[in-house]
N, C-alpha and C positions, 0 to 999 in steps of 0.2 A: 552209203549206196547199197541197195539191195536187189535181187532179180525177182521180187513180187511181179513186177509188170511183163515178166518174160512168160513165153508160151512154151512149157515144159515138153507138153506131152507134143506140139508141131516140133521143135530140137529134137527127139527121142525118133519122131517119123525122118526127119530128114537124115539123121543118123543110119537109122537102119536103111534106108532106099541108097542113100553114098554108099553103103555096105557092100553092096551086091556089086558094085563094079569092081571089087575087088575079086570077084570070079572071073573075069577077062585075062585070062591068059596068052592072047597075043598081045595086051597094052603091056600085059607085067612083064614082056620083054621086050619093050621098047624102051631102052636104057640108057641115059644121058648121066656121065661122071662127073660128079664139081669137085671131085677131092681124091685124096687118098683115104677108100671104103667108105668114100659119100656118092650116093645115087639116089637118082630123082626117073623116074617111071610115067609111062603116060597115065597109068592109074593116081597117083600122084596128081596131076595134074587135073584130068577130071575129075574126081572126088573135090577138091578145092572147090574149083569151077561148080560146081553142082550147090554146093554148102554156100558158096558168096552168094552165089545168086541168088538162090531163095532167102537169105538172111539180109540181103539187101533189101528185098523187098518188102518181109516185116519188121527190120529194124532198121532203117535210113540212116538213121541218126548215128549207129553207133558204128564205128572204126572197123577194121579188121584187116588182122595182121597171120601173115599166115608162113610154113616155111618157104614156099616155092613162089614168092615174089619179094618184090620190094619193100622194103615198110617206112623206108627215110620219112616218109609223112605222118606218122604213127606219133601220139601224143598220149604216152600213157597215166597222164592226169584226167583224162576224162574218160569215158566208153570206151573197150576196148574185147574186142572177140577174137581168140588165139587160139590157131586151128594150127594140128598135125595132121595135114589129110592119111599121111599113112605113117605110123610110129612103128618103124619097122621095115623098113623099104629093101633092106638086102632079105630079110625074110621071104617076102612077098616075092622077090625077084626066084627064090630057090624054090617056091610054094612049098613053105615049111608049117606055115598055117602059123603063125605067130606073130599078129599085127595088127593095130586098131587103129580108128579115128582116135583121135584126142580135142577136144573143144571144152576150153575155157571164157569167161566171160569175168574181166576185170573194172573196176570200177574204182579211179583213186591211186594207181598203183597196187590195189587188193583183191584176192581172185573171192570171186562173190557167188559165183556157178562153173563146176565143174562138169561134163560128160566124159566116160569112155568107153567106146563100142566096138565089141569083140565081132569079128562077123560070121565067123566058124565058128564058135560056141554061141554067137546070138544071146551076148551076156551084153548087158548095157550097163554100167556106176554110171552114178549119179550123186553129186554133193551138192546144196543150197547152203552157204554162210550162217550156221545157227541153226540150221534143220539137220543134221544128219549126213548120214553117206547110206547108198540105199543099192543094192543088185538088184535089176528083175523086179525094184518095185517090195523087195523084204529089205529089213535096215541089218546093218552090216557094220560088223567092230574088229577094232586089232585084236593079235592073237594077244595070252594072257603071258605067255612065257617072261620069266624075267633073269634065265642063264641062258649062256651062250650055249652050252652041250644041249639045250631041248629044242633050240631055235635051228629053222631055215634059212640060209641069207642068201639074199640074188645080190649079185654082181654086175657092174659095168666095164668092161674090158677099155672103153676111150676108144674104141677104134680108130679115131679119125688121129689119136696121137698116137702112134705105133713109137713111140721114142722114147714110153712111158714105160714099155714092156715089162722091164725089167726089175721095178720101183714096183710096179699091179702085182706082177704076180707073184714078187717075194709077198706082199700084202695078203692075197689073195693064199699063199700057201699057211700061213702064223693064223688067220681066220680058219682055216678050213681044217687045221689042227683043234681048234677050240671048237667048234659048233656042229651041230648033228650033221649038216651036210650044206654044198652049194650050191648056186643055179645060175645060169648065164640063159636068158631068155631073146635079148636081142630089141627088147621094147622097154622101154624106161617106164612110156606110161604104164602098161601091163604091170612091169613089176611091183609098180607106186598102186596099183589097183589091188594088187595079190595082196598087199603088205596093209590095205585096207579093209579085205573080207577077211583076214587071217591065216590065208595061205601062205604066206612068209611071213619072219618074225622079223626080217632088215630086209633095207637093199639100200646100197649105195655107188654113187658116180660120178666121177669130175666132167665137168666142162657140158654140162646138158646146157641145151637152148630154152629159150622162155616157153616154147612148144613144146617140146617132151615134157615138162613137170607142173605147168601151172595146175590143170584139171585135178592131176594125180595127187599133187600135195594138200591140194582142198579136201580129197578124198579122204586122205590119209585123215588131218586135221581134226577132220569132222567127226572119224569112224573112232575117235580118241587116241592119235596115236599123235608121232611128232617128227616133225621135218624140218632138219636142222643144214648147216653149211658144214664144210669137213671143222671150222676152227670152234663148232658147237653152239652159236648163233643160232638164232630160227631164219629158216631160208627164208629170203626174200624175191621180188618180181621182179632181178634184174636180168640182161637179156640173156645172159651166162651166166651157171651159178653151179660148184662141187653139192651135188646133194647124199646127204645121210636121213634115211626115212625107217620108222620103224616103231614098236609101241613104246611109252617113256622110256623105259629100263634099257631095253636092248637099243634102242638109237643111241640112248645115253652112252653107253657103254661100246660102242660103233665108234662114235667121235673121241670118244676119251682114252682109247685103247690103241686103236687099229689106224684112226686117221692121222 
């Protein structure tokens, strides 16, 4: 399966137009809790809403699974469209400016197109299966570093498992001794995007959703880098999954060391 028959540059427009509702600052505080530091936003919701609907309209045929509904009907052997209307939702809530669309397009269990769109930097990635990873339209590769002291690494704290604390950030302090410096951004995709234009050398996370990483790990993928499970596997499409992303060397060395 391939996204020949998808309309790149209408995906790229609807992306950027959901964008802009992310400037509504009375939806970004209209705030519904599902968890412990899980929140869902009316922007959240309309972004969704905006993205099904037009994608229902040029792609009928294909599924779409997104975070802020249900997907028990979701058959990911066939067509599959997997949206983060907002990767980043406590961001957005703080207007930290730190938070993108995320849309994937699966085909097979295999991520075949990825998008992710920045709306305050007005940065759009873009991965196609065997084309590349692309910013803005120029092609885009991981960094070359292959020591830990030259590399960047982003970090995922698990928010949603505060029970992990303890386990992260002995983790999180043995890394930060080794590598030039760290970064908690608050976006998975974002980070799996940086770690594709070469702004980071890693990043890694337990317990992402199929939403936070599908786009990002095509990203990565494509831009030559590698995106593995914590046991050093290459990550796959399942709905949960610890991801370690970064170019060979340094993911290599991420799972084999630190995870």
């Amino acid at each position: 399966m391939d996204a020949v028959n998808i309309n790149i540059e209408e995906l790229e427009h609807h992306l950027r137009q959901a964008g802009k509702l992310f400037q509504d600052r009375t939806a970004a505080g209209q705030v519904q809790t599902k968890g412990i530091a899980d929140y869902v936003t009316a922007v959240d919701y309309a972004v969704q809403q905006y993205i099904q609907e037009h994608l229902e309209v040029s792609y009928p045929h294909i599924q779409f699974l997104s975070e802020e509904k249900a997907n028990q009907e979701i058959d990911q052997s066939g067509l599959v469209w997997v949206l983060d209307p907002v990767d980043g939702t406590t961001n957005l809530i703080h207007d930290y400016h730190t938070s993108c669309i995320s849309l994937a397009l699966m085909g097979g269990g295999e991520v075949v197109l990825g998008m992710i769109y920045n709306p305050y930097s007005k940065e759009l990635f873009q991965a196609k299966k065997g084309g590349g990873s692309y910013l803005n339209g120029e092609r885009i590769t991981v960094s070359g570093a292959t020591k830990m002291e030259e590399s960047l690494i982003a970090i995922g704290t698990s928010p949603y498992h505060k029970e992990m604390a303890d386990e992260n950030f002995e983790l999180f302090k043995r890394l930060f001794l080794d590598c030039q410096d760290i970064r908690r951004s608050g976006s998975a995709a974002l980070d799996l995007a940086h770690v594709a234009c070469g702004r980071l050398e890693g990043y890694f996370e337990i317990g992402l959703k199929i939403w936070d990483f599908a786009a990002g790990m095509l990203l990565v993928r494509e831009a030559g880098g590698s995106v593995l499970d914590y046991s050093g596997a290459q990550a796959d499409t399942s709905m949960v999954n610890n991801i370690v992303a970064g170019n060979s060397e340094i993911c290599r060395l991420l799972a084999s060391k630190y995870l």
